[in-house]
MIRONU-674767 format. One record per residue: x, y, z of N, C-alpha, C, O in turn; residue number from 1. Coordinates in Angstrom, 2 decimals. Example, Ala and Ser with C-alpha at 12.3 -4.5 7.8 and 13.67 -1.06 7.14 Angstrom:
// MIRONU-674767
<site n_X="13.19" n_Y="-5.69" n_Z="7.80" ca_X="12.30" ca_Y="-4.50" ca_Z="7.80" c_X="13.20" c_Y="-3.30" c_Z="7.80" o_X="14.24" o_Y="-3.32" o_Z="8.46" n="1"/>
<site n_X="12.85" n_Y="-2.25" n_Z="7.08" ca_X="13.67" ca_Y="-1.06" ca_Z="7.14" c_X="12.90" c_Y="0.03" c_Z="7.87" o_X="13.41" o_Y="1.14" o_Z="8.04" n="2"/>
//
This chain:
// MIRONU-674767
<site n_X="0.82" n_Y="-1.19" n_Z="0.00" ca_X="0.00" ca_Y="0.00" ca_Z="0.00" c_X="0.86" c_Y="1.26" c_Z="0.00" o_X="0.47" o_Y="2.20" o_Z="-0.69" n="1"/>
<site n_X="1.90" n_Y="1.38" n_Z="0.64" ca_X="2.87" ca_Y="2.54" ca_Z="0.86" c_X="3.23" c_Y="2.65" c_Z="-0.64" o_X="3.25" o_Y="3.84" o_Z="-0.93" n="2"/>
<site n_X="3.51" n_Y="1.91" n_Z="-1.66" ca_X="3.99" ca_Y="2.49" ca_Z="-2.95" c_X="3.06" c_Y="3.17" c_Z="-3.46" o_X="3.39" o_Y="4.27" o_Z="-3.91" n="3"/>
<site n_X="1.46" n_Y="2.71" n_Z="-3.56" ca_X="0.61" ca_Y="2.91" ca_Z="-4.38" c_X="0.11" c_Y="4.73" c_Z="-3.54" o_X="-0.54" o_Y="5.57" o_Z="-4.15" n="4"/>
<site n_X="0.53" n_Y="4.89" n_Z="-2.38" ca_X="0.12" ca_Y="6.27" ca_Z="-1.82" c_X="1.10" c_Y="7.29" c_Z="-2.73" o_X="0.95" o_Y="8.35" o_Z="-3.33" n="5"/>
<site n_X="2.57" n_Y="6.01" n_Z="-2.37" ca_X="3.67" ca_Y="7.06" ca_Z="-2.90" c_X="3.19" c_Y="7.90" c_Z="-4.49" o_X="3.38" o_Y="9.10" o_Z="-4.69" n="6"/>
<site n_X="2.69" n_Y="7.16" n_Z="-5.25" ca_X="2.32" ca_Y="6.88" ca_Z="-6.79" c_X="1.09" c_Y="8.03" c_Z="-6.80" o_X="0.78" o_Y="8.97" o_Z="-7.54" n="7"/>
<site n_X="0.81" n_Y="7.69" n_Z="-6.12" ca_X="-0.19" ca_Y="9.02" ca_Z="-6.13" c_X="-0.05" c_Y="10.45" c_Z="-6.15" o_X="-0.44" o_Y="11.32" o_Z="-6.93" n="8"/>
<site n_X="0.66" n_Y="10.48" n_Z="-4.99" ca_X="0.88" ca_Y="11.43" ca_Z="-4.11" c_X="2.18" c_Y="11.99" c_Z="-5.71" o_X="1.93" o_Y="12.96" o_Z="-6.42" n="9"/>
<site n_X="3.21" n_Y="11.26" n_Z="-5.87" ca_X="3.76" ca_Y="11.45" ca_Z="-6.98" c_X="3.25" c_Y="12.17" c_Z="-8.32" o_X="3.62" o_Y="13.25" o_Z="-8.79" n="10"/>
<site n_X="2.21" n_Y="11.19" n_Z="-8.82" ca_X="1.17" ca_Y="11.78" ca_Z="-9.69" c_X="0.69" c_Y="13.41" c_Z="-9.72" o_X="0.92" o_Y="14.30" o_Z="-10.54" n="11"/>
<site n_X="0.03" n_Y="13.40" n_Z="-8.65" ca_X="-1.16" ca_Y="14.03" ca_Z="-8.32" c_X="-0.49" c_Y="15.61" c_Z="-7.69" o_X="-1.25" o_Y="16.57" o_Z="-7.59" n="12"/>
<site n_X="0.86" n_Y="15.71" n_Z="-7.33" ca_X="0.93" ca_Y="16.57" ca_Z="-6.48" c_X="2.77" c_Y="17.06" c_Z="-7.22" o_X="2.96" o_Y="18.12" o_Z="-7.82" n="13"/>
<site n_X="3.14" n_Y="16.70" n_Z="-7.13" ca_X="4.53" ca_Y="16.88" ca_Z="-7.94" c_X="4.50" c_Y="17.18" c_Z="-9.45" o_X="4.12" o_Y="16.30" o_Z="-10.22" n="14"/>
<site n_X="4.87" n_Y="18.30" n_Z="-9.87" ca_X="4.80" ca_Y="18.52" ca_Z="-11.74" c_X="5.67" c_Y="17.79" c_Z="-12.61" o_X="6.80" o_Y="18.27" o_Z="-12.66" n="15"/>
<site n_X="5.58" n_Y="17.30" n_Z="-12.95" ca_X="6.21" ca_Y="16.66" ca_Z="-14.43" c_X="7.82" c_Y="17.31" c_Z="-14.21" o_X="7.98" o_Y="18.53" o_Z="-14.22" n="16"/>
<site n_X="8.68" n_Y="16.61" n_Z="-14.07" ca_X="10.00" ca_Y="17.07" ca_Z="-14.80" c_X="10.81" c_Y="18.41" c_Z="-13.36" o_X="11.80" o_Y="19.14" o_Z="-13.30" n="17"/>
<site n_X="9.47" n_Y="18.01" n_Z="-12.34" ca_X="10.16" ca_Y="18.93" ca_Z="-11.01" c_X="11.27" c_Y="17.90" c_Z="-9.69" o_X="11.02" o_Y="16.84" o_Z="-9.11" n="18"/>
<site n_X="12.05" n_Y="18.49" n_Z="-9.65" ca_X="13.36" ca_Y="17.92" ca_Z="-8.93" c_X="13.29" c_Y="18.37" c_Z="-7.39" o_X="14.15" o_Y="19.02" o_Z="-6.80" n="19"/>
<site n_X="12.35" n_Y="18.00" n_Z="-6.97" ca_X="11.86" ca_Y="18.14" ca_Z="-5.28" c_X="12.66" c_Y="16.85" c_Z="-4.42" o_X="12.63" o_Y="15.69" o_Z="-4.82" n="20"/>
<site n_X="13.14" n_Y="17.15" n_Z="-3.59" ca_X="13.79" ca_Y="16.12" ca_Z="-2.57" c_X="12.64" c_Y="15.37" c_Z="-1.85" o_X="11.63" o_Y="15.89" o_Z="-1.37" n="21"/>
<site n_X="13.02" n_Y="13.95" n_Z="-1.86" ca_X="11.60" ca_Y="13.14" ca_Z="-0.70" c_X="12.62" c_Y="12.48" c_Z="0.10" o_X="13.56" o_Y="11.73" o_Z="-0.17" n="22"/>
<site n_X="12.00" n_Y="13.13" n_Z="1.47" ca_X="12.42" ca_Y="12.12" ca_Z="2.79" c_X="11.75" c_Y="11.51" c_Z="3.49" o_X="10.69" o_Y="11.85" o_Z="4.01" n="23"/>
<site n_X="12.53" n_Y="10.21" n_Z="3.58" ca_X="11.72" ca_Y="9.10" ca_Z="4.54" c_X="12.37" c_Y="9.26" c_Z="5.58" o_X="13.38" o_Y="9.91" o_Z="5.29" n="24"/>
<site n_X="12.34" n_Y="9.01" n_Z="6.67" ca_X="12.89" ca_Y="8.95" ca_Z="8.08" c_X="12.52" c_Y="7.80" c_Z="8.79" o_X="11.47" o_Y="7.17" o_Z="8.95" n="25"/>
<site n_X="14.24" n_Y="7.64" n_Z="9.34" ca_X="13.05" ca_Y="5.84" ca_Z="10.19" c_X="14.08" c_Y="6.60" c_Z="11.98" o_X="14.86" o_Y="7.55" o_Z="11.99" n="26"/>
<site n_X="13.74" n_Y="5.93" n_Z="12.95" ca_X="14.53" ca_Y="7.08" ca_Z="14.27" c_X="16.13" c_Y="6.62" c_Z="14.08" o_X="16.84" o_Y="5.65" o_Z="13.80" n="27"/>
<site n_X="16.15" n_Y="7.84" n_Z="14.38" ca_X="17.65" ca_Y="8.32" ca_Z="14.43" c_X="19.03" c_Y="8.59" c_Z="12.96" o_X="20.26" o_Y="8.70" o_Z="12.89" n="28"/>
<site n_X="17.09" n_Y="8.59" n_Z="11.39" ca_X="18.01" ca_Y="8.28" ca_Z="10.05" c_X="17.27" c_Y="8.91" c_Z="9.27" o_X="16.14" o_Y="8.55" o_Z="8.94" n="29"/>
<site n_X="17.93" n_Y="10.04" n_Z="8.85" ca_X="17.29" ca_Y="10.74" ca_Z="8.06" c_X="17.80" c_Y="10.69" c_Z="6.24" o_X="18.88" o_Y="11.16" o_Z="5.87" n="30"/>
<site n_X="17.00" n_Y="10.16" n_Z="5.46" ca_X="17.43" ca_Y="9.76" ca_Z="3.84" c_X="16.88" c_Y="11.00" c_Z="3.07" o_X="15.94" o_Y="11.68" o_Z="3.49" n="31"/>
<site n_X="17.57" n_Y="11.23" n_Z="1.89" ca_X="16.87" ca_Y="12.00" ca_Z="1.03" c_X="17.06" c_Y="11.32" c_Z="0.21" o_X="18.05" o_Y="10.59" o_Z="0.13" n="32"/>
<site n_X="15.85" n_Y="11.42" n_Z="-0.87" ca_X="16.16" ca_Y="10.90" ca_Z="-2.16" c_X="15.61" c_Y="12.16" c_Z="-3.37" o_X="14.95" o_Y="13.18" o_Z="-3.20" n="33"/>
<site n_X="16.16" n_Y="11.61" n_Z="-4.48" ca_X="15.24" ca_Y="12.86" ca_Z="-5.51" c_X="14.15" c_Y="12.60" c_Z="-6.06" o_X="13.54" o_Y="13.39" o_Z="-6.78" n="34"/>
<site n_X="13.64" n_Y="11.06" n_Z="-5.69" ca_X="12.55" ca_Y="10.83" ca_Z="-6.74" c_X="12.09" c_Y="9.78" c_Z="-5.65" o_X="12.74" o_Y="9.29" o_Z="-4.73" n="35"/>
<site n_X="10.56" n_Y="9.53" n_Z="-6.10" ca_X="10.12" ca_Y="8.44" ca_Z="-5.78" c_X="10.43" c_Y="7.69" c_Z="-6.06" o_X="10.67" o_Y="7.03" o_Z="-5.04" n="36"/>
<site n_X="10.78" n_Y="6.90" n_Z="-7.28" ca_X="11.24" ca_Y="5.81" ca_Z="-7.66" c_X="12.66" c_Y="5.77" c_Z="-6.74" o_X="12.89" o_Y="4.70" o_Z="-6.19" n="37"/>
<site n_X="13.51" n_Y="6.76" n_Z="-6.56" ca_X="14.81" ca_Y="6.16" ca_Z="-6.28" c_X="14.90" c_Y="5.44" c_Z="-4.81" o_X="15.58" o_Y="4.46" o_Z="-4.48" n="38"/>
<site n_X="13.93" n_Y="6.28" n_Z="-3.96" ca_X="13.15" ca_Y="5.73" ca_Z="-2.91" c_X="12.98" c_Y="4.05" c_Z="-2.57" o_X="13.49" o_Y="3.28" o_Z="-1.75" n="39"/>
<site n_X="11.88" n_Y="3.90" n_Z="-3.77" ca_X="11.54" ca_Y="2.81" ca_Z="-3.65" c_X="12.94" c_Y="1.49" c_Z="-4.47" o_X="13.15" o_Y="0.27" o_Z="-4.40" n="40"/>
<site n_X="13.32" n_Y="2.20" n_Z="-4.89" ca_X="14.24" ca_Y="1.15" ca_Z="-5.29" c_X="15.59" c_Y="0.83" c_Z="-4.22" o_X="16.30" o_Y="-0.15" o_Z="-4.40" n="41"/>
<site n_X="15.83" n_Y="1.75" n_Z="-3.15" ca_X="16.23" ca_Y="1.58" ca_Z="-2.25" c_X="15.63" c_Y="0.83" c_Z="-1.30" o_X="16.27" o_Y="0.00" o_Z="-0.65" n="42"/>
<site n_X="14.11" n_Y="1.08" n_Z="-1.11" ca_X="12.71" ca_Y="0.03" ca_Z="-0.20" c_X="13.80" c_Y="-1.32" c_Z="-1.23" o_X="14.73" o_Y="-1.97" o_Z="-0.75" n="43"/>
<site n_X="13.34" n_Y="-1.39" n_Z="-2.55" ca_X="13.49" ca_Y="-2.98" ca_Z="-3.11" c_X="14.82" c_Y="-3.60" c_Z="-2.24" o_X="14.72" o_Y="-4.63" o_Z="-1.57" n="44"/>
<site n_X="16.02" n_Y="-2.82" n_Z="-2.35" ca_X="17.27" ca_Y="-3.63" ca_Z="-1.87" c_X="17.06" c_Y="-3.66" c_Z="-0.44" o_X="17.42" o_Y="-4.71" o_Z="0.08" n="45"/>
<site n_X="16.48" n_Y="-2.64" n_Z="0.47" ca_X="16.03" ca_Y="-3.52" ca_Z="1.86" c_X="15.59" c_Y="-4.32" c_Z="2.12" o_X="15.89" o_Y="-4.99" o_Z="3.11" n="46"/>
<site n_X="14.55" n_Y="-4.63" n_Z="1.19" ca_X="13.94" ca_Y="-6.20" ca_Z="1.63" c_X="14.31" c_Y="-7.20" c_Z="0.89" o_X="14.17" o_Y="-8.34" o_Z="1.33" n="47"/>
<site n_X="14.78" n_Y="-7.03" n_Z="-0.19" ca_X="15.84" ca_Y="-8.45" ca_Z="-0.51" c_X="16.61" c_Y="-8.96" c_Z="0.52" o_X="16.60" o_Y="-10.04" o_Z="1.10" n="48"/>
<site n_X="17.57" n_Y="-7.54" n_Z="0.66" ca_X="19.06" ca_Y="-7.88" ca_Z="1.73" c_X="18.74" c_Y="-7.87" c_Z="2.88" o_X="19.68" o_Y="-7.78" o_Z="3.67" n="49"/>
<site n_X="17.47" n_Y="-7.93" n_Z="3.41" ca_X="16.66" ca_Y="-8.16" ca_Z="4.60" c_X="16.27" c_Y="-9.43" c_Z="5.05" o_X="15.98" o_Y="-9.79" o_Z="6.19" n="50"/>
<site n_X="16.32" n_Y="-10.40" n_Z="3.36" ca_X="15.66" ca_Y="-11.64" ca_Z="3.48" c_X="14.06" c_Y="-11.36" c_Z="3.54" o_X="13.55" o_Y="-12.46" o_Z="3.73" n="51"/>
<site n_X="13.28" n_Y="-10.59" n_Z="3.49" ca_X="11.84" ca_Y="-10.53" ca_Z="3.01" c_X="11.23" c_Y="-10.69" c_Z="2.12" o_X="10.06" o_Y="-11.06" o_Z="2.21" n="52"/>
<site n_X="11.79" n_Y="-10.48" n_Z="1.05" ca_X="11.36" ca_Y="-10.56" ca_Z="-0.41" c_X="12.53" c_Y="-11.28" c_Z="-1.44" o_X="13.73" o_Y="-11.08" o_Z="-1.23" n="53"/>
<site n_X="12.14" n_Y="-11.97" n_Z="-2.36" ca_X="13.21" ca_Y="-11.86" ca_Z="-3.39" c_X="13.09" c_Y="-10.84" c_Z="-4.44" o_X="12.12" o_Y="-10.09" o_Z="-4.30" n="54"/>
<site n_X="13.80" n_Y="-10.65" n_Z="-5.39" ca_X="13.94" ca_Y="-9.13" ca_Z="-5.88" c_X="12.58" c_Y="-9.24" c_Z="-6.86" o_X="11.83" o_Y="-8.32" o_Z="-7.16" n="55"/>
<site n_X="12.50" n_Y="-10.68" n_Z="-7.27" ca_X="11.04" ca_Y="-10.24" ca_Z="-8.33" c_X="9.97" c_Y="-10.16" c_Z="-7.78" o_X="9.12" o_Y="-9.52" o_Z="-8.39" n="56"/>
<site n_X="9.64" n_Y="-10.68" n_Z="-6.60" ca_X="8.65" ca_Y="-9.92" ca_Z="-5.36" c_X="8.56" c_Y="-8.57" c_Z="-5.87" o_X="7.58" o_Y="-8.09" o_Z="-6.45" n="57"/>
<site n_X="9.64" n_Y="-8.01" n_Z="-5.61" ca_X="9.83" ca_Y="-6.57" ca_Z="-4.95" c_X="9.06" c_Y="-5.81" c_Z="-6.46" o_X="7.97" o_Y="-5.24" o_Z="-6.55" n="58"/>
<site n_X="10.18" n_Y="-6.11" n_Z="-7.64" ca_X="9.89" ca_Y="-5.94" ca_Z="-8.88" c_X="8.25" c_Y="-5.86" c_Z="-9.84" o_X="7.86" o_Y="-5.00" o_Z="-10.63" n="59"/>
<site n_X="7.51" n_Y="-7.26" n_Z="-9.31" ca_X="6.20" ca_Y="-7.33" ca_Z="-9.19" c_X="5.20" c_Y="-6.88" c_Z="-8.34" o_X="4.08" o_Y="-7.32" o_Z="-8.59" n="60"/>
<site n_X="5.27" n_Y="-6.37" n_Z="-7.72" ca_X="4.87" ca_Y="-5.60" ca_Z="-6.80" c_X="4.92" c_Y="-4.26" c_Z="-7.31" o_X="3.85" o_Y="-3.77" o_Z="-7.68" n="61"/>
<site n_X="6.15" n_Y="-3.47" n_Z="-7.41" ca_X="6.04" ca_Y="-1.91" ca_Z="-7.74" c_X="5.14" c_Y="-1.90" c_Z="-8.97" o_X="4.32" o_Y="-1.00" o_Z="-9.17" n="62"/>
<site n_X="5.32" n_Y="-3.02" n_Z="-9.86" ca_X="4.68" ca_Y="-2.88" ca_Z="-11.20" c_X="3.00" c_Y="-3.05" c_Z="-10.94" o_X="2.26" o_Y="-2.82" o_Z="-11.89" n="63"/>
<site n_X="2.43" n_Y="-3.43" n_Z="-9.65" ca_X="1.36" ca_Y="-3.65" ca_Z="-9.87" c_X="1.07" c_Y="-2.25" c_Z="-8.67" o_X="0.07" o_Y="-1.53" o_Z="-8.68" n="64"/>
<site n_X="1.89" n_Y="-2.20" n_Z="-8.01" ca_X="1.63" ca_Y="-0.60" ca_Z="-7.10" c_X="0.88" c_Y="0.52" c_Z="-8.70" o_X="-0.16" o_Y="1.11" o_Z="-9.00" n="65"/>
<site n_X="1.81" n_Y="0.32" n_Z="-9.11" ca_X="1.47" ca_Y="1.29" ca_Z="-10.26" c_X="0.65" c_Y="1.43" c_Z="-10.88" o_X="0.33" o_Y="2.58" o_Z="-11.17" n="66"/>
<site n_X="-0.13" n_Y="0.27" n_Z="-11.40" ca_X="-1.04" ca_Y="0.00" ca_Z="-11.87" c_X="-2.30" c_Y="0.58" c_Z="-11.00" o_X="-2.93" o_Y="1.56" o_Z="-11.39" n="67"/>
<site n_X="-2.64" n_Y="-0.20" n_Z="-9.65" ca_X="-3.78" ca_Y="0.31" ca_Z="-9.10" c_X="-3.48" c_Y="1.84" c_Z="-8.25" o_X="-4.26" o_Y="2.11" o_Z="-7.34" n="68"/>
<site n_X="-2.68" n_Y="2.54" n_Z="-8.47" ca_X="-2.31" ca_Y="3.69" ca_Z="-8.28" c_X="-3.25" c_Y="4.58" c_Z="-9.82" o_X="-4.09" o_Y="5.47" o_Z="-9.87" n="69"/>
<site n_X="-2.71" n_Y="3.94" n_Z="-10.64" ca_X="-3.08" ca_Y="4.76" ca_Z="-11.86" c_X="-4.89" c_Y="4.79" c_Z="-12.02" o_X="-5.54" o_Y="5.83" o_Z="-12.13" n="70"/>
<site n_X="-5.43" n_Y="3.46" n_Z="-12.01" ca_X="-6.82" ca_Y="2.98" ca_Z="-11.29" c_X="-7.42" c_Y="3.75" c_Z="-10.54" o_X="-8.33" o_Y="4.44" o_Z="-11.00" n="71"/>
<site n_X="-7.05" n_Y="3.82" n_Z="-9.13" ca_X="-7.42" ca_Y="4.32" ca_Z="-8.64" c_X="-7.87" c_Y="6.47" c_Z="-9.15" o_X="-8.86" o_Y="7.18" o_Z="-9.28" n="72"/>
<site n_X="-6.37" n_Y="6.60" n_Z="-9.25" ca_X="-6.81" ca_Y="8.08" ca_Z="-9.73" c_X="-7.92" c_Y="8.26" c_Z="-11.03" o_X="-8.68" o_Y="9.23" o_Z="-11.10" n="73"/>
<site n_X="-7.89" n_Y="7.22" n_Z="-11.98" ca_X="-8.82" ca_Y="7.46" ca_Z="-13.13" c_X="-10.59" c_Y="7.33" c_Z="-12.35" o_X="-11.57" o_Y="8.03" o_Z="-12.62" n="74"/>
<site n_X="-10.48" n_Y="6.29" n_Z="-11.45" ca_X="-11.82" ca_Y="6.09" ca_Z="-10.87" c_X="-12.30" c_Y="6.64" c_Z="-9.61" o_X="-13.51" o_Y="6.74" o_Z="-9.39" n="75"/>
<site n_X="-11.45" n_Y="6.99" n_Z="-8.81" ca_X="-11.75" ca_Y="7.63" ca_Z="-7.51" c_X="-11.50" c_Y="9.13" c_Z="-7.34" o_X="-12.51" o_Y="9.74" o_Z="-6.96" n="76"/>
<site n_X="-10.22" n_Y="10.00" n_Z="-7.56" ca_X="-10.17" ca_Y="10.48" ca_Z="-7.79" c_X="-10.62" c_Y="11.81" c_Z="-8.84" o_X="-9.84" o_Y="12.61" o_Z="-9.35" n="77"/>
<site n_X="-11.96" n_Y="11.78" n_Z="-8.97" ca_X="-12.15" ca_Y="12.84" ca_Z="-9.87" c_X="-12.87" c_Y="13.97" c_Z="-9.35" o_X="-13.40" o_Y="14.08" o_Z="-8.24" n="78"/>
<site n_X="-12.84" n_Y="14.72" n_Z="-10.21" ca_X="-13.35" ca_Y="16.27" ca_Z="-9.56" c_X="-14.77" c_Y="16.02" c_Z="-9.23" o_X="-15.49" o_Y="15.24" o_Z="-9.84" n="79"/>
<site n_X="-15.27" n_Y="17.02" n_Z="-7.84" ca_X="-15.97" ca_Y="16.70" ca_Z="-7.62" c_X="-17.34" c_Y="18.22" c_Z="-8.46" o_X="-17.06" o_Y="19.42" o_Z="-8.38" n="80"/>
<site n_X="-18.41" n_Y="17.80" n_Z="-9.02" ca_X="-19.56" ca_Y="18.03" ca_Z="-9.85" c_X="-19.82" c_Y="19.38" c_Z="-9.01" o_X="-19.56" o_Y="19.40" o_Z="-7.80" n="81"/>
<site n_X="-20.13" n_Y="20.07" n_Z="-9.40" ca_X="-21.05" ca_Y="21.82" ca_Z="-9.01" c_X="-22.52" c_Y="21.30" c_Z="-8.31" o_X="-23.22" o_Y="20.59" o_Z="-9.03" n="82"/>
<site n_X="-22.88" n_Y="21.51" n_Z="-7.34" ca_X="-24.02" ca_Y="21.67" ca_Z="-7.20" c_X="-25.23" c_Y="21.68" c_Z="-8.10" o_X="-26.04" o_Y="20.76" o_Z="-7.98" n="83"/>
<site n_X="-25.37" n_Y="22.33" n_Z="-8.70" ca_X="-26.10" ca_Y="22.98" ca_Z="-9.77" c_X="-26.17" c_Y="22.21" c_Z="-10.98" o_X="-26.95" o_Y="22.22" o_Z="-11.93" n="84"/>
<site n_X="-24.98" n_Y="21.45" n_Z="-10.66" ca_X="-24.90" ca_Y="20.48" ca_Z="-11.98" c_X="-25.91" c_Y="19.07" c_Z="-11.41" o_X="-26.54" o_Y="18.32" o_Z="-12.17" n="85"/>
<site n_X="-25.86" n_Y="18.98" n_Z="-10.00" ca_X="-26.88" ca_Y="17.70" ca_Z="-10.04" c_X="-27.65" c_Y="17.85" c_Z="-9.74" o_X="-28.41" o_Y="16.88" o_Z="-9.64" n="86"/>
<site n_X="-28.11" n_Y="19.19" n_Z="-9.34" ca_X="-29.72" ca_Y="19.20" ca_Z="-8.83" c_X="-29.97" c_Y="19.63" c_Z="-7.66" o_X="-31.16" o_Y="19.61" o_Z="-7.34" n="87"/>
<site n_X="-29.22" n_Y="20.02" n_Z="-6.90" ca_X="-29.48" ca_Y="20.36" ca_Z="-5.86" c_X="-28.97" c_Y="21.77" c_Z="-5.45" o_X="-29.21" o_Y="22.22" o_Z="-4.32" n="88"/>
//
């Protein structure tokens, strides 16, 4: 679930082609990265070299984060209608 927020939040809120720093913090470790993806591809080698995942886990997974990330915004996400436009 944490990718598919990331993906969003990515999407939806960051412009195309803008070079904003993202930090995760875990206590006492503060990371920057420049992108979401670079993020998560750092998430991928933690949980390999963690022993949690093997890498095509990790691999299949972001690819389907993405997917219902993209889903989601086409179907949930949409503007919400004027008043006036439904009747009330």
């Amino acid at each position: 679930m944490h990718l598919i927020r990331c993906q969003i939040i990515a999407v939806q809120l960051i412009p195309a082609g803008a070079n904003r720093r993202i930090g995760v913090a875990d206590p006492g470790v503060r990371r920057a990265f420049p992108s979401f993806s670079q993020a998560v591809l750092e998430l991928n080698d933690a949980r390999v070299f963690a022993g949690i995942h093997f890498r095509t886990a990790c691999l299949d997974g972001n690819a389907l984060g993405i997917k219902v990330a993209f889903f989601v915004m086409q179907q949930a996400m949409r503007p919400v209608p004027d008043r006036s436009e439904v009747g009330q």
